[in-house]
C-alpha positions in Angstrom: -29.2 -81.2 7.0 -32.6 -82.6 6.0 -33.3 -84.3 9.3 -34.4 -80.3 10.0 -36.9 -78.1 8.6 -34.5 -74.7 8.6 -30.6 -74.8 9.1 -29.3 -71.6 9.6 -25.1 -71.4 9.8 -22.4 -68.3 10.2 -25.1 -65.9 9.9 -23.5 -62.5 9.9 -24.8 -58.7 9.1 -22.8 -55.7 9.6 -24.5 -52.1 9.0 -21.7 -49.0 9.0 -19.5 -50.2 12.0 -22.3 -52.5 13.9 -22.3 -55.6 14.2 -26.2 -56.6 13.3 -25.9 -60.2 13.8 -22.4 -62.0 14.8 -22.3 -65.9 13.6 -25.7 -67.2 14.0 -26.4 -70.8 14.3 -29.2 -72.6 15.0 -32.1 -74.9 13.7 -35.5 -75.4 13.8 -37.5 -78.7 13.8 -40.7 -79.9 11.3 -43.9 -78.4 13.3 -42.0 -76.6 16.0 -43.4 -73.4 17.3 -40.1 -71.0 17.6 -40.0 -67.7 19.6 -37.3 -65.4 18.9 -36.8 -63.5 21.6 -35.1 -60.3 22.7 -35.0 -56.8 23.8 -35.1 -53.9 19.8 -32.3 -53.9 18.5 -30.7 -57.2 19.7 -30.8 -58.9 15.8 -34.1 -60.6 15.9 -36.0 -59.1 13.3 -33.1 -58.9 10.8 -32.5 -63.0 11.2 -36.4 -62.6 10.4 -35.8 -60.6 7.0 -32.8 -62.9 6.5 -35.2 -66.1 6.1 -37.8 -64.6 4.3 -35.2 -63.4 1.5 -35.4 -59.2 2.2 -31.8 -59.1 3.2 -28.4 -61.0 2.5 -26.3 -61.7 5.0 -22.9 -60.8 5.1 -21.8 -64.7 5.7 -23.2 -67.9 6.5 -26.0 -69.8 4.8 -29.8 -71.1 5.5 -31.3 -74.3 4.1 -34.6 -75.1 3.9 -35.1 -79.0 3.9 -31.9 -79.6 2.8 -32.0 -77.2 0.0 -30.0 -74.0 0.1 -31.8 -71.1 -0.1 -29.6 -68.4 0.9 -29.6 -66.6 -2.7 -33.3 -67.7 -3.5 -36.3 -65.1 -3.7 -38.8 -64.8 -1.1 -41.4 -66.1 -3.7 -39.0 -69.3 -4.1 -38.6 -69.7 -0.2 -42.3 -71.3 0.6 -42.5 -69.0 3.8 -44.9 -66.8 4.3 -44.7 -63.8 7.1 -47.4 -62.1 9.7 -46.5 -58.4 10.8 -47.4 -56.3 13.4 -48.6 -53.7 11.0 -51.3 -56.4 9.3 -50.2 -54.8 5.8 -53.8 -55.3 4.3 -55.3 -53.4 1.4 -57.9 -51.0 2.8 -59.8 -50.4 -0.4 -60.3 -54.1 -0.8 -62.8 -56.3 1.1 -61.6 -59.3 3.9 -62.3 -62.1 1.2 -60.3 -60.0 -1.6 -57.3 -59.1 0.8 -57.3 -63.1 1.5 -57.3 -63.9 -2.4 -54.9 -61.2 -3.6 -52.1 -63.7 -3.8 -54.0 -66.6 -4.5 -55.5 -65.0 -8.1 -51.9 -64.1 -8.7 -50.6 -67.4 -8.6 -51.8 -69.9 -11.8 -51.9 -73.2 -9.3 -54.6 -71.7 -7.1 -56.3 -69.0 -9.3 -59.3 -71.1 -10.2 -60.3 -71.6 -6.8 -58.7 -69.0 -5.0 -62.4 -67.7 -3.7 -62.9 -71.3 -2.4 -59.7 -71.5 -0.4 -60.0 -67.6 0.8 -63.5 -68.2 2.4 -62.5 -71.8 3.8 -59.5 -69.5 5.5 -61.6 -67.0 6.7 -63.6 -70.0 8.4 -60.9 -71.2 10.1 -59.8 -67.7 11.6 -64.3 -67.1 12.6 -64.4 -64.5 10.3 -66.7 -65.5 7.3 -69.3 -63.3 8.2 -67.2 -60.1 8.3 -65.8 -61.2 4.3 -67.6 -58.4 2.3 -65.8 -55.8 4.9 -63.4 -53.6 4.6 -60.4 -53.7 7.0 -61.3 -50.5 8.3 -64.4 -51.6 10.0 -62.6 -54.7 11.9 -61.2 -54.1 15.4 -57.4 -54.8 15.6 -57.1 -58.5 16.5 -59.8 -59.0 13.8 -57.4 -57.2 11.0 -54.8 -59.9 12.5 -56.7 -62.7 11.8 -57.5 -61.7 7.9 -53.4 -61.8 7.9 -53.3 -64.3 9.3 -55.7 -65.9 6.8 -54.0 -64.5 4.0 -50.9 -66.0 5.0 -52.2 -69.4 5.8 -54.4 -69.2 2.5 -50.9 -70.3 0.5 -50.0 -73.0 2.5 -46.3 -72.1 3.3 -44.2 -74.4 5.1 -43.3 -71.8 7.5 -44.8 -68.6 8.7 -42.6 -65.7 10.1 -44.5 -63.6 12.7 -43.0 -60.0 13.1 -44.5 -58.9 16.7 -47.5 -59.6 15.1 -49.5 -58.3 18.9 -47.9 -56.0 20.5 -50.2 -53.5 18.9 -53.0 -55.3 20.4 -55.1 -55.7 23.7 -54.4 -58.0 26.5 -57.6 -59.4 25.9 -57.6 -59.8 22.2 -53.7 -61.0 22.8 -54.4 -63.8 24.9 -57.6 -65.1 22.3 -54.8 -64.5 19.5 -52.6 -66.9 21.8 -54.8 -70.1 21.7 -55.9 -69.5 18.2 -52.6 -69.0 16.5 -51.6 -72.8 18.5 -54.7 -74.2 17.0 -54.2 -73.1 13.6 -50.8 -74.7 14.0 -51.8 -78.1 15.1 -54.5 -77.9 12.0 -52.4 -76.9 9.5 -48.8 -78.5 10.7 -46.8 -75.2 10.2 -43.2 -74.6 11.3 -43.5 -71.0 13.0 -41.3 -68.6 14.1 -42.2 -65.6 16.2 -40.7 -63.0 17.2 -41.2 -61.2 20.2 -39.5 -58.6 22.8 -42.5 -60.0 25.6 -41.4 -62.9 27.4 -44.7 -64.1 28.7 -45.6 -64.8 25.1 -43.0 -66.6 24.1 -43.4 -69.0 27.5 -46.9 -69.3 26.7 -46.5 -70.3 23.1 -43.4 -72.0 22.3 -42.0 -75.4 22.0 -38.7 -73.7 22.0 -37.3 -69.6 22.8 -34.2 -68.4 21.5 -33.1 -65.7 23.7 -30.7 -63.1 21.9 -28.7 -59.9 22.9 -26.5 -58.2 21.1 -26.8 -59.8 17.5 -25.6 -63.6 19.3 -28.0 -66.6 20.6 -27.8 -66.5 24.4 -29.7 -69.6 24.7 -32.0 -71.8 22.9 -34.0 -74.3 24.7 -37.3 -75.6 25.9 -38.9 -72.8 28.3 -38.9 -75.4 31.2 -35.2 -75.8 30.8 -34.9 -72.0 30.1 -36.5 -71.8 33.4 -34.4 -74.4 35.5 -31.3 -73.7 33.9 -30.5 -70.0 32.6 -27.0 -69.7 30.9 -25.9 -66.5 32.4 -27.2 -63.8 34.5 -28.6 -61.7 31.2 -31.2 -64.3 30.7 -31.7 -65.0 34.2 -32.2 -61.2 34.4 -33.7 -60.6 30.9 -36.2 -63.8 31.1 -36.7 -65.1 34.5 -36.8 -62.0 36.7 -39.2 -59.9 34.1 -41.4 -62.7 34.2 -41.3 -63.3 38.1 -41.6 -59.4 38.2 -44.9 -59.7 35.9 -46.4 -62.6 38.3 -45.6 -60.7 41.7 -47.5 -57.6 40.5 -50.7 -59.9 39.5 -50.1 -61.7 42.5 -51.2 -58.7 45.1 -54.5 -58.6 43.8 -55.2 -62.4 43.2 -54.5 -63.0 47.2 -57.6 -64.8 48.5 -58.5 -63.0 51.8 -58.2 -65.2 55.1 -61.5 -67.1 56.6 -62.5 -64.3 58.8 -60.9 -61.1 57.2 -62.3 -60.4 54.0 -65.7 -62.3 53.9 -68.6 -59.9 53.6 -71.6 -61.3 55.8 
């Protein structure tokens, strides 16, 4: 198991009579940018709550570099986790929100101001550190998670629909700087999301899920070329297609002749 960052086997939840999640198994590589994807309710954000240590399964196990760390607490797991919600502190500033968990941990108390503000660089938010969250626009509150998150160096980072609350705009920034910060800081992430253009645009791998069971997991190119069944080719492919057609009427280029004011 240590050839891989996360090893997840025979995951299994069961609420009343439901079957939450029905004998998981997958992995996910060193570096590798994961999306979890699927319609609510199909399991995704309870395998979330599973890694991060908020819920025991029912069966099956998860090792972390060839450790397991099934029974361990979230604070032993070295994961952090992104929500939609950005769970800041609104009576504390953006630098303060960023060093919370920093000044509460002996290692990096000392310079837990230095490593907050060099956070807040990296997210182009230093100026806006004295603020409170209040007086940031959405996609800025995401980045001071963000920050916060990155701040303790976790080996992986769990994102929880962490834009669907946001603009197209500020989505499509968050996009490109969220792959950045990965490349710079060589985090495993996994993401999960109901919005299959974001997981094509950002993954090195999507794990399409229904009904508490993996679907498929693969590259999006292969995900593309070769659906397993007609619920991803439905679910994945034609939404997507569905999303292009609709841009595609008003991105047609008028003829030579036809549209061309003199």
């Amino acid at each position: 198991m240590t050839n891989h960052k996360l090893v997840v086997r025979d995951l299994s939840v069961t609420m009343g009579k439901k079957q939450i999640l029905n004998h998981v198994n997958f992995e996910v590589e060193d570096g590798e940018f994961l999306s979890i994807l699927g319609p609510s309710g199909c399991g995704k954000t309870t395998i979330l709550r599973i890694l991060i240590g908020l819920l025991a399964p029912k069966t099956g196990t998860v090792h972390k570099d060839g450790v397991d760390i099934t029974k361990a607490s979230p604070s032993q797991r070295g994961m952090g986790i992104v929500f939609q919600n950005y769970a800041l502190f609104e009576n504390m500033t953006v630098l303060r929100n960023v060093e919370y968990a920093l000044r509460l941990n002996k290692e990096t108390k000392r310079q837990a101001r230095q490593i907050a503000m060099e956070m807040l660089r990296h997210v182009g938010l230093e100026e806006h550190a004295n603020k409170k969250p209040g007086k940031l626009s959405g996609g800025q509150q995401q980045r001071v998670a963000i920050a916060r998150t990155l701040a303790l160096h976790p080996d992986i980072i769990l994102f929880d629909e962490p834009m669907s609350a946001l603009d197209v705009d500020t989505r499509m920034t968050l996009r490109q700087e969220l792959k950045d910060l990965q490349k710079t800081f060589k985090t495993t992430m996994i993401y999960i999301t109901h919005d299959q253009e974001e997981a094509f645009a950002m993954s090195d791998r999507i794990m399409v899920m229904d009904e508490g069971v993996i679907v498929q997991i693969d590259t999006p190119e292969n995900i593309i070329r070769n659906p397993a069944d007609d619920y991803v080719r439905d679910f994945v492919i034609r939404n997507i297609q569905l999303k292009i057609d609709s841009l595609s009427r008003f991105a047609a280029v008028p003829e030579e002749g036809t549209g061309a004011v003199e």
